[in-house]
VEXVEX-143810 format. One record per residue (C-alpha): z, x, y negated; residue in one letter. Coordinates in steps of 0.02 Angstrom, whole numbers, plus 50000, padded with zeros to 5 digits. Layout:
BEGIN
ZXYA;...
//
This chain:
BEGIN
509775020949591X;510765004549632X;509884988249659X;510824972049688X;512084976849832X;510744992049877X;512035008649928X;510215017249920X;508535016949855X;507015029949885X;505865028549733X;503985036449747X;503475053949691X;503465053849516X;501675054549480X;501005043649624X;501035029249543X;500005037149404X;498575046549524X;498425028049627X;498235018149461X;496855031349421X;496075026249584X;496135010449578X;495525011049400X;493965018149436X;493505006049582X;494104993749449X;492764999049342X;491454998449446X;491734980149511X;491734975449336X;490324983649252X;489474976149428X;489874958749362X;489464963149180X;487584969949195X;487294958249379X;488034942749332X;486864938949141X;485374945049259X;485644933349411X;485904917649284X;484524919449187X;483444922349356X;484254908449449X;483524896949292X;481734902349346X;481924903449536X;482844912049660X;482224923349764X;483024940249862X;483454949649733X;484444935349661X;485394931549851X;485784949849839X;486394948949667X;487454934649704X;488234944249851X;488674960249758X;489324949349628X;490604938849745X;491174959049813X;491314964449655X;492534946849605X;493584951349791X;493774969149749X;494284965849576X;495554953549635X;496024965849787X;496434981149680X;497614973049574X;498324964149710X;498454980949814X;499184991649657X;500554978349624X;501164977249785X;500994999349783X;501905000449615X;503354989349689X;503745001249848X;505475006449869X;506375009550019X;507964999650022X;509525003550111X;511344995250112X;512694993150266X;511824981050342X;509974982750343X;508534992350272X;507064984150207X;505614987950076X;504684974449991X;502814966450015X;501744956049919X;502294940350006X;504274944350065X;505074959850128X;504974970350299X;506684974750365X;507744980550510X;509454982150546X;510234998850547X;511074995250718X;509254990350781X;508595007250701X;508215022850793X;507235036350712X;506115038150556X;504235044350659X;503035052750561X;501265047050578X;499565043850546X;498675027850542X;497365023650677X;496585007950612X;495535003850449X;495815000250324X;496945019250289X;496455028250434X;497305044250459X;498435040050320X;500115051050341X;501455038250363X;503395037050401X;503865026450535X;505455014350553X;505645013450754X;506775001950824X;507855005750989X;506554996851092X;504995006451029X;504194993850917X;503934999250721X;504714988750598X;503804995150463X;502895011250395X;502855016350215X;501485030150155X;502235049250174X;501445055850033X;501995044649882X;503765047349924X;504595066349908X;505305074350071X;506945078750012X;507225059049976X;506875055150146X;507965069150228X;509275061650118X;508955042750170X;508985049350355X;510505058250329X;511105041950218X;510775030450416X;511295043250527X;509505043850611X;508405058550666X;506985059050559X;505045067950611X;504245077050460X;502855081650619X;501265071650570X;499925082850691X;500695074450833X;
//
């Protein structure tokens, strides 16, 4: 697929977009039926007095607004992820902007895992610059192998399909 001066674009795994919206459906749910049967109860027992049940009530309430607002935050910004590629640079986009690097400044494609929350252990692909640093990492499994030997191939850069190491 071409996109606006893009020579190539790696689109996910057909059928990841669908399993993470099923996901994030379900957590969805939960946060919402949280504020559905919580929030009536803690109003009408704020009225007569508050005491720890209602602080508690208040605080699962607020987490169930954040993750509400998180997961459709999150699934937007996952149901946008492409992997861009033109003469110039290569970039994929973010919720606020874009992550990119210069092919000249690009070395290999490293496969991963995470080692910090949240996504620990997460499989991941790696953009490494020549001096070591990672420009960005997009999620292995969402986006099919073949596409990636092909965007390697596409930048002239080794790629690592190795993620036990």
């Amino acid at each position: 697929m071409r996109l606006w001066g893009t020579d190539m674009t790696v689109k996910l795994r057909p059928g990841a977009i669908w399993t993470t919206l099923g996901i994030y459906l379900f957590i969805l749910a939960g946060s919402l039926i949280t504020l559905v049967v919580l929030g009536p109860i803690t109003v009408s027992r704020f009225k007569t007095g508050a005491d720890l049940f209602d602080l508690v009530s208040v605080l699962l309430l607020l987490l169930a607004i954040f993750m509400v607002v998180t997961m459709i935050n999150s699934f937007a910004a996952f149901a946008r992820i492409r992997i861009h590629a033109d003469a110039e640079r290569v970039w994929i986009p973010r919720p606020f902007g874009r992550r990119e690097v210069y092919r000249r400044d690009l070395m290999k494609i490293r496969a991963g895992r995470l080692t910090s929350l949240p996504g620990r252990g997460m499989r991941v692909f790696r953009f490494m610059t020549r001096d070591g640093r990672e420009a960005f990492h997009v999620q292995a499994v969402v986006f099919p192998r073949a596409d990636m030997e092909s965007l390697a191939s596409y930048l002239d850069v080794p790629i690592d399909f190795n993620f036990s190491g």
